[in-house]
C-alpha positions in Angstrom: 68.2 -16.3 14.8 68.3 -12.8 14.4 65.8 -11.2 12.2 66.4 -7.1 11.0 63.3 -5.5 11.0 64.2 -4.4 7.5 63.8 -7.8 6.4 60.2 -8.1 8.8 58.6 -5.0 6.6 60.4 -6.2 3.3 58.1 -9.7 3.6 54.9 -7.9 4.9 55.4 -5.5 1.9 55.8 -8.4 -0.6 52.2 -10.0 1.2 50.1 -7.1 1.2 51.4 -6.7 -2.6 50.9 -10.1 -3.3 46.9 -10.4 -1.7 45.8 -6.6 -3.1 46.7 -7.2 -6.3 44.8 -9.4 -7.8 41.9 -7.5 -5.7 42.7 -4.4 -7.7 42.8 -5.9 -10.7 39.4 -7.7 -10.1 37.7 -4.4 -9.0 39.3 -2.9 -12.5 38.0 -6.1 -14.1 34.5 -5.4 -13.2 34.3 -1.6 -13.5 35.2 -2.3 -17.0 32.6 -4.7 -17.6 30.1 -2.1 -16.3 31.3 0.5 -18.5 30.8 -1.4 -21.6 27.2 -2.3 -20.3 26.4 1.5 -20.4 26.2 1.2 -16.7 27.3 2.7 -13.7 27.9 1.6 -10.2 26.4 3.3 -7.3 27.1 5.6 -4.4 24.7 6.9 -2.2 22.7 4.5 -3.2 24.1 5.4 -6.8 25.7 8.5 -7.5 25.7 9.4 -11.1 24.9 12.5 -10.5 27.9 13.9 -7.4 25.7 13.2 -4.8 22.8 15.9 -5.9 19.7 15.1 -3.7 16.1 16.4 -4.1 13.3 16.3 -1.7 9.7 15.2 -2.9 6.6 16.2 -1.2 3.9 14.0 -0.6 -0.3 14.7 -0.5 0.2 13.7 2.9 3.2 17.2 3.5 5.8 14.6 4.4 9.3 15.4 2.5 11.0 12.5 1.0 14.7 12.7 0.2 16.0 11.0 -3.1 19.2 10.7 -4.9 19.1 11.7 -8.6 20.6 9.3 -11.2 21.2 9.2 -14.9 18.5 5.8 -15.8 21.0 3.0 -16.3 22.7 3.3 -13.1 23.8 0.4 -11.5 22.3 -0.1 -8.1 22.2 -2.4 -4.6 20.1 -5.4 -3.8 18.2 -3.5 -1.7 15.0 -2.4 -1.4 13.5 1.2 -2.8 11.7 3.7 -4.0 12.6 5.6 -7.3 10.7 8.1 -9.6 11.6 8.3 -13.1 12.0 11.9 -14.3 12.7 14.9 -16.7 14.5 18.1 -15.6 11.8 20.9 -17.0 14.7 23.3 -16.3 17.5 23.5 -13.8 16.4 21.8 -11.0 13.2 21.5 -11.9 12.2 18.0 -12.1 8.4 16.3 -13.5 7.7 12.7 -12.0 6.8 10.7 -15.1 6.7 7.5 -13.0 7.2 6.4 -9.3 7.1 2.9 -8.3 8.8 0.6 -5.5 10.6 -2.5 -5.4 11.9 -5.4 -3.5 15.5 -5.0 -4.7 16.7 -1.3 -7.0 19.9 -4.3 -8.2 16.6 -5.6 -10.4 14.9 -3.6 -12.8 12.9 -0.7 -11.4 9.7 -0.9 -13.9 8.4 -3.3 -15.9 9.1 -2.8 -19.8 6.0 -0.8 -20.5 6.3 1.8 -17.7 10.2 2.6 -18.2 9.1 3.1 -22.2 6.5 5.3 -21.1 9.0 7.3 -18.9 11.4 7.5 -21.6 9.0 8.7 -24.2 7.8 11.1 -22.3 11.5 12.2 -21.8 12.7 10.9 -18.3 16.5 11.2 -18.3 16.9 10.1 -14.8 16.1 7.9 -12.1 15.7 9.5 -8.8 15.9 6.7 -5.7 16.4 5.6 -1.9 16.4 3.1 -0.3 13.9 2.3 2.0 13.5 0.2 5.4 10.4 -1.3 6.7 9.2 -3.7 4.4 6.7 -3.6 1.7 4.2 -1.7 3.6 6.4 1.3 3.9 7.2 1.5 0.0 3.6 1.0 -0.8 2.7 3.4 1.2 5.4 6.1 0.3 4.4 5.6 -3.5 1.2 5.8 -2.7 1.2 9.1 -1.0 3.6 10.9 -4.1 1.5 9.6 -6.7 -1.8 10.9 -5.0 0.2 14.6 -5.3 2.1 14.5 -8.2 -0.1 11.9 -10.5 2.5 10.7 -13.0 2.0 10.5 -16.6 2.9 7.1 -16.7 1.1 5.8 -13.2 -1.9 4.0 -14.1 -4.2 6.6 -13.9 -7.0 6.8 -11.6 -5.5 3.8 -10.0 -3.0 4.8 -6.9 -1.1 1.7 -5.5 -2.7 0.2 -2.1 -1.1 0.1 1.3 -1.8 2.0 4.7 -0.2 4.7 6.1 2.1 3.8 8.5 2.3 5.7 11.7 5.6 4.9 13.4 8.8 6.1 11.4 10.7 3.3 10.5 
């Protein structure tokens, strides 16, 4: 039987229509759904913002580099750092609130501490993700809140954890 390789790209055509489909459809399905929620889903490792990035100095000197968000972005199940924050003026930002967590896909503060942010005018989230385990987080929040001490951090009280000394 002889096959014209017309008919070959005609049947691979009508397969890859008939598997991306329903894909496409699913992907508008659920973008959709996260519209109506108010939320957004993420880039780098959000990007509400066009991939605008700002770099915050710890007590220690070390430079952190976050991603800048508008709060209600969706995120990753991964795990993070992020600093709730107002833009004083153009790229001018005040940390209100920096924590940590286990998975950025959950939410980032408890209620309390994202009411404080937002009553004290934080429009945005600012986050990365971050490898290494608890430890590193702990520590990274840790060394920002001793410089910057945020309105809504408990004060006086500046989360536990070492310093690590190998970069992860």
């Amino acid at each position: 039987m002889d096959v014209s390789p017309w008919a070959v790209m005609a049947t691979l055509l009508g397969v890859l229509i008939y598997i991306s489909l329903p894909v496409a459809l699913a992907l508008i399905y659920v973008s959709r759904v996260h519209a109506a929620l108010g939320r957004k889903k993420a880039g780098k490792p959000g990007a509400a913002m066009a991939d605008t990035e700002i770099s915050w100095e710890g007590q220690s000197g070390k430079e952190y580099l976050y991603w800048i968000h508008r709060i209600g972005t969706y995120f990753s199940d991964e795990p993070g750092n992020y600093i709730y924050a107002k833009e004083v003026e153009p790229d001018s930002w005040t940390p209100l609130y920096i924590g940590q967590t286990s998975s950025l896909e959950e939410r980032l503060a408890d209620d309390e501490k994202e009411a404080c942010a937002r009553r004290n005018g934080a429009t945005h989230v600012h986050v990365h993700t971050t490898r290494g385990g608890a430890v590193w987080r702990t520590a990274e929040e840790a060394d920002l809140v001793a410089k910057w001490n945020p309105v809504c951090n408990d004060q006086g009280e500046v989360p536990s954890g070492g310093s690590p000394q190998v970069e992860p």
